[in-house]
PDB file with SEQRES, HELIX, SHEET and CRYST1 records, atoms N, CA, C and O in Angstrom:
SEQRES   1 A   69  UNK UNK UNK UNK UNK UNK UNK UNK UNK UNK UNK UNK UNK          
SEQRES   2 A   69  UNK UNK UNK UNK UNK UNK UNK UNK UNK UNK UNK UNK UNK          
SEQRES   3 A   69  UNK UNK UNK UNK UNK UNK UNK UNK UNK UNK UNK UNK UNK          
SEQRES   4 A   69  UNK UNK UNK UNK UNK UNK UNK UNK UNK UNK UNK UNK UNK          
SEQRES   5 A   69  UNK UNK UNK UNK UNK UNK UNK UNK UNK UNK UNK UNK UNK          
SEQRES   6 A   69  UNK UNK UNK UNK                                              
HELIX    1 AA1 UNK A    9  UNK A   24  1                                  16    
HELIX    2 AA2 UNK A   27  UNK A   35  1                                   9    
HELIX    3 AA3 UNK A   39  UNK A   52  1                                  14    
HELIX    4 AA4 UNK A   56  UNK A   64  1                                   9    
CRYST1    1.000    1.000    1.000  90.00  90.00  90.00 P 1           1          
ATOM      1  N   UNK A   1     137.675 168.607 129.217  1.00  0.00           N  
ATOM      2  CA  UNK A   1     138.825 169.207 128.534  1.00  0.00           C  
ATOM      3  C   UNK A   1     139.829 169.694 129.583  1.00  0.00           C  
ATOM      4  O   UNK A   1     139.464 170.369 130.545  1.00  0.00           O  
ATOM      5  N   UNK A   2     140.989 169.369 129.395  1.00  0.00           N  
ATOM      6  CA  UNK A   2     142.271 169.532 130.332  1.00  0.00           C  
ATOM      7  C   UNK A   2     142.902 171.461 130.411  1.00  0.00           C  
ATOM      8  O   UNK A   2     143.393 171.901 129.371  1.00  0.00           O  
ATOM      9  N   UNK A   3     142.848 172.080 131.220  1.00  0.00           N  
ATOM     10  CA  UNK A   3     142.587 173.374 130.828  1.00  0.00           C  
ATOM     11  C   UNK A   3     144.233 173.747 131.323  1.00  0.00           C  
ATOM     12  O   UNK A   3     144.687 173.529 132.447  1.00  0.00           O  
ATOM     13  N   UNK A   4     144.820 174.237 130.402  1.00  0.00           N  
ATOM     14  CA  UNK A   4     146.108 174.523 129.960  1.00  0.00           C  
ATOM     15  C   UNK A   4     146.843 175.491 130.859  1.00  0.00           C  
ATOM     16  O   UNK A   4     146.111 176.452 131.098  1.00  0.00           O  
ATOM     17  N   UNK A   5     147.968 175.583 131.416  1.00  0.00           N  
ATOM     18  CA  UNK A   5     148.692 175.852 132.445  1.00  0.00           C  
ATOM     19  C   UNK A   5     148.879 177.509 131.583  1.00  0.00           C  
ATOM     20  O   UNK A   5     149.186 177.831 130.435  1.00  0.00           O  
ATOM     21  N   UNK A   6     148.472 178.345 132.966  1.00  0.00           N  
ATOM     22  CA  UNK A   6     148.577 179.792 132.384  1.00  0.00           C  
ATOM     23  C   UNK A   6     149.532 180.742 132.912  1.00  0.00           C  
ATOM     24  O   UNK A   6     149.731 180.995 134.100  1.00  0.00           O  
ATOM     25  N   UNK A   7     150.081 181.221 131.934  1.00  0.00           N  
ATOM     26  CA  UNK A   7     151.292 181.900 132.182  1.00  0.00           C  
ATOM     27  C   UNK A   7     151.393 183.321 132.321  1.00  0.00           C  
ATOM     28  O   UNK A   7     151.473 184.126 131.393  1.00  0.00           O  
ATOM     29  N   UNK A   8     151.381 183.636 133.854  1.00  0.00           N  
ATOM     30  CA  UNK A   8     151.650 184.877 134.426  1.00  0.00           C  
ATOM     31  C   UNK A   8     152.502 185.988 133.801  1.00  0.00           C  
ATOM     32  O   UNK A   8     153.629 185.865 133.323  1.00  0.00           O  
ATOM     33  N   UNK A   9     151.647 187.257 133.906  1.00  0.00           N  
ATOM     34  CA  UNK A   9     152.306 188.517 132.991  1.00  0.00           C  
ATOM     35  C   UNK A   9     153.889 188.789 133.717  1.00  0.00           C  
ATOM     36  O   UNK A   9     154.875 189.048 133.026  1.00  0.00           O  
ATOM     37  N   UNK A  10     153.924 188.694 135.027  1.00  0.00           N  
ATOM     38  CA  UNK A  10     155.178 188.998 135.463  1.00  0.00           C  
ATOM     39  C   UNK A  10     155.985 188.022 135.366  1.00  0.00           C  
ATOM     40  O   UNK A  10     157.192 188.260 135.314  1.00  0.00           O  
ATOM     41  N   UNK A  11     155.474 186.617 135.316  1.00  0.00           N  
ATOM     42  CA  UNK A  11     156.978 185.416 134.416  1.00  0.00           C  
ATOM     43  C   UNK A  11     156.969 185.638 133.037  1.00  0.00           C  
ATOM     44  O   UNK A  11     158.067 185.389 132.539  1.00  0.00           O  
ATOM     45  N   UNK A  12     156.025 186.062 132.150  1.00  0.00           N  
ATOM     46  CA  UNK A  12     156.407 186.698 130.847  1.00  0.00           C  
ATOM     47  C   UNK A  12     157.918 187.979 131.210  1.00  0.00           C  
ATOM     48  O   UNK A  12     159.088 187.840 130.853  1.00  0.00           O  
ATOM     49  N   UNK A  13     157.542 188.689 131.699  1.00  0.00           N  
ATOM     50  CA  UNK A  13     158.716 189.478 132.177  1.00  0.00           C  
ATOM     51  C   UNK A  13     160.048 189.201 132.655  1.00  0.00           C  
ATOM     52  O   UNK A  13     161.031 189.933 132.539  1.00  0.00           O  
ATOM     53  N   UNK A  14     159.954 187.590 133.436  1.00  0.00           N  
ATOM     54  CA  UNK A  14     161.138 187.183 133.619  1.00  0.00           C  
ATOM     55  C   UNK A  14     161.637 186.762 132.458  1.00  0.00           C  
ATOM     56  O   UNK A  14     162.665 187.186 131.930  1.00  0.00           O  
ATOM     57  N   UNK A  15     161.043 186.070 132.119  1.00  0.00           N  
ATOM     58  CA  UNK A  15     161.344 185.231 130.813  1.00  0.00           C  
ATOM     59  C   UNK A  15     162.269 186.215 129.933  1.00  0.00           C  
ATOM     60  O   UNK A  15     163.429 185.991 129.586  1.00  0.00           O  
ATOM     61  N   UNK A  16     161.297 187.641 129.581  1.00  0.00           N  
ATOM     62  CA  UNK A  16     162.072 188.244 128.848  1.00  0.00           C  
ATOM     63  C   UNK A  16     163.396 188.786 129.125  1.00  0.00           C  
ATOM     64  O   UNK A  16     164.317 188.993 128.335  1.00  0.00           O  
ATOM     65  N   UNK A  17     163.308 189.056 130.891  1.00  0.00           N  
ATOM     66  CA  UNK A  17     164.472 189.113 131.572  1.00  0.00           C  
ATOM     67  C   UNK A  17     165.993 188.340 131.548  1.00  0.00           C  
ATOM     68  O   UNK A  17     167.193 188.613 131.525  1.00  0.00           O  
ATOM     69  N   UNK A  18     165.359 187.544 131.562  1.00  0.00           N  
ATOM     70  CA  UNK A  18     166.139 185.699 131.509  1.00  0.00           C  
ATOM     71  C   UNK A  18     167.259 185.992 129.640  1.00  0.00           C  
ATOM     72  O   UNK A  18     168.454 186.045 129.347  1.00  0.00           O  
ATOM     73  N   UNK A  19     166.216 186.076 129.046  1.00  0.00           N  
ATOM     74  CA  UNK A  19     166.919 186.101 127.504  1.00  0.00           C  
ATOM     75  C   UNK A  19     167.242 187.391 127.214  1.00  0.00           C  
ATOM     76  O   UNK A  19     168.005 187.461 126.251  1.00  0.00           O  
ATOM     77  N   UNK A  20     166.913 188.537 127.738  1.00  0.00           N  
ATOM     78  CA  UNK A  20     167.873 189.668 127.694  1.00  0.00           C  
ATOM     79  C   UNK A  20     169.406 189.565 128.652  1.00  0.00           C  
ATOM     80  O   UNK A  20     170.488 190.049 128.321  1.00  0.00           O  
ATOM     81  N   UNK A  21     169.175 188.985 129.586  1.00  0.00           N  
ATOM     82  CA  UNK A  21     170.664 188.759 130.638  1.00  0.00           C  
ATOM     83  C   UNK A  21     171.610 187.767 129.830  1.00  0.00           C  
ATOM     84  O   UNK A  21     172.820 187.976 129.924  1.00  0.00           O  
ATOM     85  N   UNK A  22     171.219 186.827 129.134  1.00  0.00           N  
ATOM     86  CA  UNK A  22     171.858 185.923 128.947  1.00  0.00           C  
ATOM     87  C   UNK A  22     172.688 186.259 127.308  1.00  0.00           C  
ATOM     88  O   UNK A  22     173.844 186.097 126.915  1.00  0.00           O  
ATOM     89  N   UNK A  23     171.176 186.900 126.539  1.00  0.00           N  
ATOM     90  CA  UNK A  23     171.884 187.842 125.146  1.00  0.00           C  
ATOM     91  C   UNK A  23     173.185 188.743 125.657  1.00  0.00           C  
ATOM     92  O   UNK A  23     174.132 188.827 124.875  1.00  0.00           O  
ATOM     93  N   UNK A  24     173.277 189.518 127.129  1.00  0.00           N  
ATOM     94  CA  UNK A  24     174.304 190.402 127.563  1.00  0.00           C  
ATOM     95  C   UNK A  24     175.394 189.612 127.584  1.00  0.00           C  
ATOM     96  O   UNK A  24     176.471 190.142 127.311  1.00  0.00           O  
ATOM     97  N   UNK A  25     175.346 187.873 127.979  1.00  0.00           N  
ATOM     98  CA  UNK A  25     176.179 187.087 128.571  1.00  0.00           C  
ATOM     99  C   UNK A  25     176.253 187.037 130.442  1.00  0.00           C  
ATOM    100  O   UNK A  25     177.149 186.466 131.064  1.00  0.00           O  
ATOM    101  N   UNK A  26     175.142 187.744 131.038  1.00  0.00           N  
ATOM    102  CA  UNK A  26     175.045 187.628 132.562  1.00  0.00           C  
ATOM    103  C   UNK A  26     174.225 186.718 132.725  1.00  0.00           C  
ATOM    104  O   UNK A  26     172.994 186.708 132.708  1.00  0.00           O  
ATOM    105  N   UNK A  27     175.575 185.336 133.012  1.00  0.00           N  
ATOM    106  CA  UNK A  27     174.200 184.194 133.518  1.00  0.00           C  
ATOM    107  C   UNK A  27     173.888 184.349 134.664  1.00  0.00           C  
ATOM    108  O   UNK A  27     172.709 184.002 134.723  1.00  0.00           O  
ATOM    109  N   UNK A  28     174.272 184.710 135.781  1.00  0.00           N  
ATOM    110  CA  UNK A  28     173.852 184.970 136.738  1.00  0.00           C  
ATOM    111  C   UNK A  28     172.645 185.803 136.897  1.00  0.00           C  
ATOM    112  O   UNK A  28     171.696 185.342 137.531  1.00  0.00           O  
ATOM    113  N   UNK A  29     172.595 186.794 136.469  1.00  0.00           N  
ATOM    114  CA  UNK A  29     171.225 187.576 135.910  1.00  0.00           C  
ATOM    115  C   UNK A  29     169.977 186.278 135.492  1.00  0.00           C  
ATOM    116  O   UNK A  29     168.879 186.010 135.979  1.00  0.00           O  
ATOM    117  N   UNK A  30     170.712 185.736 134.461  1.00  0.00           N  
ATOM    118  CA  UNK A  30     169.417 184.823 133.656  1.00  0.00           C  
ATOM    119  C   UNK A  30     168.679 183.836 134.556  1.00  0.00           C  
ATOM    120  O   UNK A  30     167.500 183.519 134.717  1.00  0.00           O  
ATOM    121  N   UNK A  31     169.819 183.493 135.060  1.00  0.00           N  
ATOM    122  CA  UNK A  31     169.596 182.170 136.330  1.00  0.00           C  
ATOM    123  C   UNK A  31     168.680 182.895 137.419  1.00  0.00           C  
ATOM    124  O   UNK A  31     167.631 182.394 137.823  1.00  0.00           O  
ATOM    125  N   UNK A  32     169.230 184.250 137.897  1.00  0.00           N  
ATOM    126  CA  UNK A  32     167.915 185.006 138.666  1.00  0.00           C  
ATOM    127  C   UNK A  32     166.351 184.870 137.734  1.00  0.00           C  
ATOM    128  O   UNK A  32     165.334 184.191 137.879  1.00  0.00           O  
ATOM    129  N   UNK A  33     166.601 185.437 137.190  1.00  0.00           N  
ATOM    130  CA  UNK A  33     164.949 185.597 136.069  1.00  0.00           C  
ATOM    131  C   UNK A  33     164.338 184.368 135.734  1.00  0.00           C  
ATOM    132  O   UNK A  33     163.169 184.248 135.366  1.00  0.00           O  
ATOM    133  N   UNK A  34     165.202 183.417 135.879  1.00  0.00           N  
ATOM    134  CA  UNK A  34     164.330 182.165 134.954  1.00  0.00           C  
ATOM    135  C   UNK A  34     163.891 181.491 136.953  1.00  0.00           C  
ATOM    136  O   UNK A  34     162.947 180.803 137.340  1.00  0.00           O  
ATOM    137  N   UNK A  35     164.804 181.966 137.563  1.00  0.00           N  
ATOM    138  CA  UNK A  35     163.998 181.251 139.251  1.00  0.00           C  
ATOM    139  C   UNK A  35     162.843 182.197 139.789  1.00  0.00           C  
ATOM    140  O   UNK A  35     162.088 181.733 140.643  1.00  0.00           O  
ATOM    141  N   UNK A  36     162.709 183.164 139.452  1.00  0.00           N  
ATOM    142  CA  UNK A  36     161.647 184.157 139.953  1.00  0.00           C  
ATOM    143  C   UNK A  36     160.269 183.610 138.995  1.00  0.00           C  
ATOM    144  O   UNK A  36     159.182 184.083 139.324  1.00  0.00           O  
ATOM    145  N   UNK A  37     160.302 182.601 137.792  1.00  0.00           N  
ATOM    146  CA  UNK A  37     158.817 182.003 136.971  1.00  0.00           C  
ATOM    147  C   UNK A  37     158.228 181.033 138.004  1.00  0.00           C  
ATOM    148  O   UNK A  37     158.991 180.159 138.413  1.00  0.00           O  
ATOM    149  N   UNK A  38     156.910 181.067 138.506  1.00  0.00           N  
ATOM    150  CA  UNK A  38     156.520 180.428 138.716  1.00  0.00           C  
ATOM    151  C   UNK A  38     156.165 179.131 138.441  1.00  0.00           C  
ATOM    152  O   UNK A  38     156.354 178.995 137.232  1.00  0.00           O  
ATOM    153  N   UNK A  39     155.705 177.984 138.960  1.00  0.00           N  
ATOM    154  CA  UNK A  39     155.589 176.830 138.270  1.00  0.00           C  
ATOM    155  C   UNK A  39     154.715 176.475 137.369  1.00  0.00           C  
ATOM    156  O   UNK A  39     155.022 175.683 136.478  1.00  0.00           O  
ATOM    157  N   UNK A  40     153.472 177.022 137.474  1.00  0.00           N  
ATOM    158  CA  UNK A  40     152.378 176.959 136.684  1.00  0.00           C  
ATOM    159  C   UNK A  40     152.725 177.517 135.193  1.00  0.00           C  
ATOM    160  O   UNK A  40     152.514 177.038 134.079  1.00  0.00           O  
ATOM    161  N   UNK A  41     153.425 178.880 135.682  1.00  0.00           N  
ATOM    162  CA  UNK A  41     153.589 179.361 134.170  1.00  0.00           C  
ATOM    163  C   UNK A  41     154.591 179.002 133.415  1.00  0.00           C  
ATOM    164  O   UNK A  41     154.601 179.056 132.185  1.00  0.00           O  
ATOM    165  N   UNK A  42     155.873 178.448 134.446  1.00  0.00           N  
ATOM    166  CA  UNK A  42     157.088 177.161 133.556  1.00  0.00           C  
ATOM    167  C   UNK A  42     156.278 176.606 132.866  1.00  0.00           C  
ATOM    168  O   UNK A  42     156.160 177.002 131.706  1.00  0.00           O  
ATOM    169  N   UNK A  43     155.378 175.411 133.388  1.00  0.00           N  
ATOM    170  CA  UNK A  43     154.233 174.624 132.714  1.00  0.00           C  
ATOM    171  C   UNK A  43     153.767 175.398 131.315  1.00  0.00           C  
ATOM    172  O   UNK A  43     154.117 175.033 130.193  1.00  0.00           O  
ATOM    173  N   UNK A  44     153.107 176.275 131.533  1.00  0.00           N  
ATOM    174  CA  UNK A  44     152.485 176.899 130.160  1.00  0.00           C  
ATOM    175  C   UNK A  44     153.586 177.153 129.537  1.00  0.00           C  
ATOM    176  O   UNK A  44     153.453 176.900 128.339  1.00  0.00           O  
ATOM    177  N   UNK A  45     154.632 177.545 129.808  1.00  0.00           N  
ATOM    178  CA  UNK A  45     155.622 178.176 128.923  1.00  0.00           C  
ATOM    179  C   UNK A  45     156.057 176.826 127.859  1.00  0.00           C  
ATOM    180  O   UNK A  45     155.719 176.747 126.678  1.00  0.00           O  
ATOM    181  N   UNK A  46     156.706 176.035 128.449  1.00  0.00           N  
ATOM    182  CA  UNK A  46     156.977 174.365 128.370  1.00  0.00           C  
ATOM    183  C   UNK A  46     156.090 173.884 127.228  1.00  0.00           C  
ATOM    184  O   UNK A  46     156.335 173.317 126.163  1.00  0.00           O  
ATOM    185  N   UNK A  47     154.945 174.319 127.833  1.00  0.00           N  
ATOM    186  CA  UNK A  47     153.493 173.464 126.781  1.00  0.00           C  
ATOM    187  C   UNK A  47     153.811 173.988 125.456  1.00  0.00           C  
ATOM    188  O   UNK A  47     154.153 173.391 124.436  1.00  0.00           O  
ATOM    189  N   UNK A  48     153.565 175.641 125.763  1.00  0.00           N  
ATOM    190  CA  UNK A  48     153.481 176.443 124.473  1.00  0.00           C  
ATOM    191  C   UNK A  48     154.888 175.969 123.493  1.00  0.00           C  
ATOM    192  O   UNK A  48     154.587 175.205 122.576  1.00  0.00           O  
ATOM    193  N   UNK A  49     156.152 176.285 123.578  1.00  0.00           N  
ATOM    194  CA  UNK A  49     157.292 176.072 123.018  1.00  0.00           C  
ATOM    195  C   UNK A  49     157.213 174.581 122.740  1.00  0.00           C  
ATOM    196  O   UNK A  49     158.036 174.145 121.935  1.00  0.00           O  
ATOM    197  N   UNK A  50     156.385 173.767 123.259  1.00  0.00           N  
ATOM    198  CA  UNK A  50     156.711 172.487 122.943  1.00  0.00           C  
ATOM    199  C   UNK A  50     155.821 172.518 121.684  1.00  0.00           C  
ATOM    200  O   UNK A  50     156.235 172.155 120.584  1.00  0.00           O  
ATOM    201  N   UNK A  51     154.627 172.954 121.902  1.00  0.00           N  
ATOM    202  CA  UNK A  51     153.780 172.830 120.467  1.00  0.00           C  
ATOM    203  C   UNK A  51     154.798 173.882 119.216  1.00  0.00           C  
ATOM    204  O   UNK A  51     154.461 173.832 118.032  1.00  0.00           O  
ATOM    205  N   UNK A  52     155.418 174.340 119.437  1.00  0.00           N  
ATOM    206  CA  UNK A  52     155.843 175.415 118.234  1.00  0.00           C  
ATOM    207  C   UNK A  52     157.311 174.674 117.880  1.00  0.00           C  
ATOM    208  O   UNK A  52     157.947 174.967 116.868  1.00  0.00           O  
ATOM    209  N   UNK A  53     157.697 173.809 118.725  1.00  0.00           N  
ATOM    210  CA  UNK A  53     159.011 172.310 118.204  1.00  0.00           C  
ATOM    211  C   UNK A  53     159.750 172.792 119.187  1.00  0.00           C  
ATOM    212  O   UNK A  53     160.500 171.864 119.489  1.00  0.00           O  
ATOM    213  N   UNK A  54     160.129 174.293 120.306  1.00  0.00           N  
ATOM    214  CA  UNK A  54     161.086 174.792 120.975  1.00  0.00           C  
ATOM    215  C   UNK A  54     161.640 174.448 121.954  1.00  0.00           C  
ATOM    216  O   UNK A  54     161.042 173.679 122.707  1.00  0.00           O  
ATOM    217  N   UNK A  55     162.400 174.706 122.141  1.00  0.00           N  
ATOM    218  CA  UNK A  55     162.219 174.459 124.166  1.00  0.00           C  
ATOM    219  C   UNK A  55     162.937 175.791 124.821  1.00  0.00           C  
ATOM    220  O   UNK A  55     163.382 176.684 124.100  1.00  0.00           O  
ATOM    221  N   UNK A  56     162.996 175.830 126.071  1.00  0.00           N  
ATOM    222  CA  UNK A  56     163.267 177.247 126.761  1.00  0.00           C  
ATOM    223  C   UNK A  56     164.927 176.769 127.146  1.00  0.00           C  
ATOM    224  O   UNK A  56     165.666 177.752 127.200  1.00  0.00           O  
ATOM    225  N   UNK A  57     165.376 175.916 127.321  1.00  0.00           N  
ATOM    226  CA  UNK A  57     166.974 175.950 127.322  1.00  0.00           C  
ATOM    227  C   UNK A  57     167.413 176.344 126.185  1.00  0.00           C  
ATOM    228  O   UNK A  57     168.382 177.103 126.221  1.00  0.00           O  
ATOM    229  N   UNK A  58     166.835 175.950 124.805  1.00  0.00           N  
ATOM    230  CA  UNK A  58     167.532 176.513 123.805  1.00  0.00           C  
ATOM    231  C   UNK A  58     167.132 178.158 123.576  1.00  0.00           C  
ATOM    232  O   UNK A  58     167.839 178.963 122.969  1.00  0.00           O  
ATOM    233  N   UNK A  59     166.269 178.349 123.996  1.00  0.00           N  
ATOM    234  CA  UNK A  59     165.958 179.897 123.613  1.00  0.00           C  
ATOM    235  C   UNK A  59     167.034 180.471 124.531  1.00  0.00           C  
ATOM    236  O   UNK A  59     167.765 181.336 124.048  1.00  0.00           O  
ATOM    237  N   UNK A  60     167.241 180.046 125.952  1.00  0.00           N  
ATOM    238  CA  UNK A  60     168.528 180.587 126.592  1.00  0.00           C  
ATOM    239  C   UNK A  60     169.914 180.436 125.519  1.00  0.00           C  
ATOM    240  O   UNK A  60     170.561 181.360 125.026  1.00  0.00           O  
ATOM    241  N   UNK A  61     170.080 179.262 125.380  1.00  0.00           N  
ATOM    242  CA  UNK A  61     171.426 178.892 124.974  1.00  0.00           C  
ATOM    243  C   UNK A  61     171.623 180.156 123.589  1.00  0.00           C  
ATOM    244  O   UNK A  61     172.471 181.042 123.483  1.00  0.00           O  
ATOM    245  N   UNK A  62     170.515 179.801 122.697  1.00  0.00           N  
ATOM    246  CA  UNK A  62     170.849 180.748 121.422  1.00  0.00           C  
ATOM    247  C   UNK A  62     171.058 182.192 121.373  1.00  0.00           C  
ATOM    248  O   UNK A  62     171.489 182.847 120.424  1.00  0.00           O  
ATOM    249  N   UNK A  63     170.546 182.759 122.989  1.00  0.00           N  
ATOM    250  CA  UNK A  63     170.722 184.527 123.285  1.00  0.00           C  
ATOM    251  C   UNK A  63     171.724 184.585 123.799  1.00  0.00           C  
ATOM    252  O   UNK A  63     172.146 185.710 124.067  1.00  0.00           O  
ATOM    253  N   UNK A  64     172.495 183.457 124.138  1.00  0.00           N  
ATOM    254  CA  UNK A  64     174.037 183.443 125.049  1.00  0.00           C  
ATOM    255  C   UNK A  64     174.777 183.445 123.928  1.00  0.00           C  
ATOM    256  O   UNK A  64     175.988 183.660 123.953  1.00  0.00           O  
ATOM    257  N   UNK A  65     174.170 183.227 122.949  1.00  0.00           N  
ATOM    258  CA  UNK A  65     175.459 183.210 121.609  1.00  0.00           C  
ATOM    259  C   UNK A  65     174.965 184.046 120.418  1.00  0.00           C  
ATOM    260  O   UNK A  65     175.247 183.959 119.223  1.00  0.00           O  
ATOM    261  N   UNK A  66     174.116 184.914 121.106  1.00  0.00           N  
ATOM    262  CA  UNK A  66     173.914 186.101 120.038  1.00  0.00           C  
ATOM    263  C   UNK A  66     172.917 185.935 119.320  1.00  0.00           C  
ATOM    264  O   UNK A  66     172.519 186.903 118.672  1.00  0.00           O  
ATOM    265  N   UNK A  67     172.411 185.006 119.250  1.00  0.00           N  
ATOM    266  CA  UNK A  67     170.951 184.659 118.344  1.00  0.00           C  
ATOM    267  C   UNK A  67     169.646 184.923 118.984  1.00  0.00           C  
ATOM    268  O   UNK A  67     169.115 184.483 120.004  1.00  0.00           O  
ATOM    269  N   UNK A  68     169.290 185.771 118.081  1.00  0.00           N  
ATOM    270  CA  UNK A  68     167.695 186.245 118.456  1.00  0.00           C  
ATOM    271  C   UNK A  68     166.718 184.984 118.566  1.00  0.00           C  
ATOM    272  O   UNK A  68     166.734 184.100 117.710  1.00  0.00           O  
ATOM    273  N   UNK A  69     165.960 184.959 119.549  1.00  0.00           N  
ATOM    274  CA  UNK A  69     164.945 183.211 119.632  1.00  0.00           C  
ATOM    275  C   UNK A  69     163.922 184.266 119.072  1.00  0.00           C  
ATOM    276  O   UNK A  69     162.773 183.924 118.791  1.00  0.00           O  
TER     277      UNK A  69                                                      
END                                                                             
């Protein structure tokens, strides 16, 4: 069994970082937070949102325009 890419508590934090900066409209902020995720946990992140139909550009894009992901 292929054992699933695990996603670090402090890139959970960016992440949330990432879509709080970008809900403000500071992409520069977001663009910091989303480069501080490691790769492994991009991976898990990626996996997870892919099984739920999502993806993580749109969860950016929709907090840049006011929409809660």
């Amino acid at each position: 069994m292929r054992r699933s890419p695990q996603i670090q508590p402090l890139s959970a934090v960016h992440l949330r970082e990432a879509l709080e900066a970008a809900r403000a409209g500071d992409v520069p902020a977001s663009l910091y937070h989303v480069m501080r995720i490691d790769n492994e946990s991009w991976d898990g992140m990626h996996q997870r949102l892919n099984e739920l139909g999502a993806h993580l550009t749109a969860l950016l894009a929709d907090s840049m325009n006011g929409r809660t992901p």
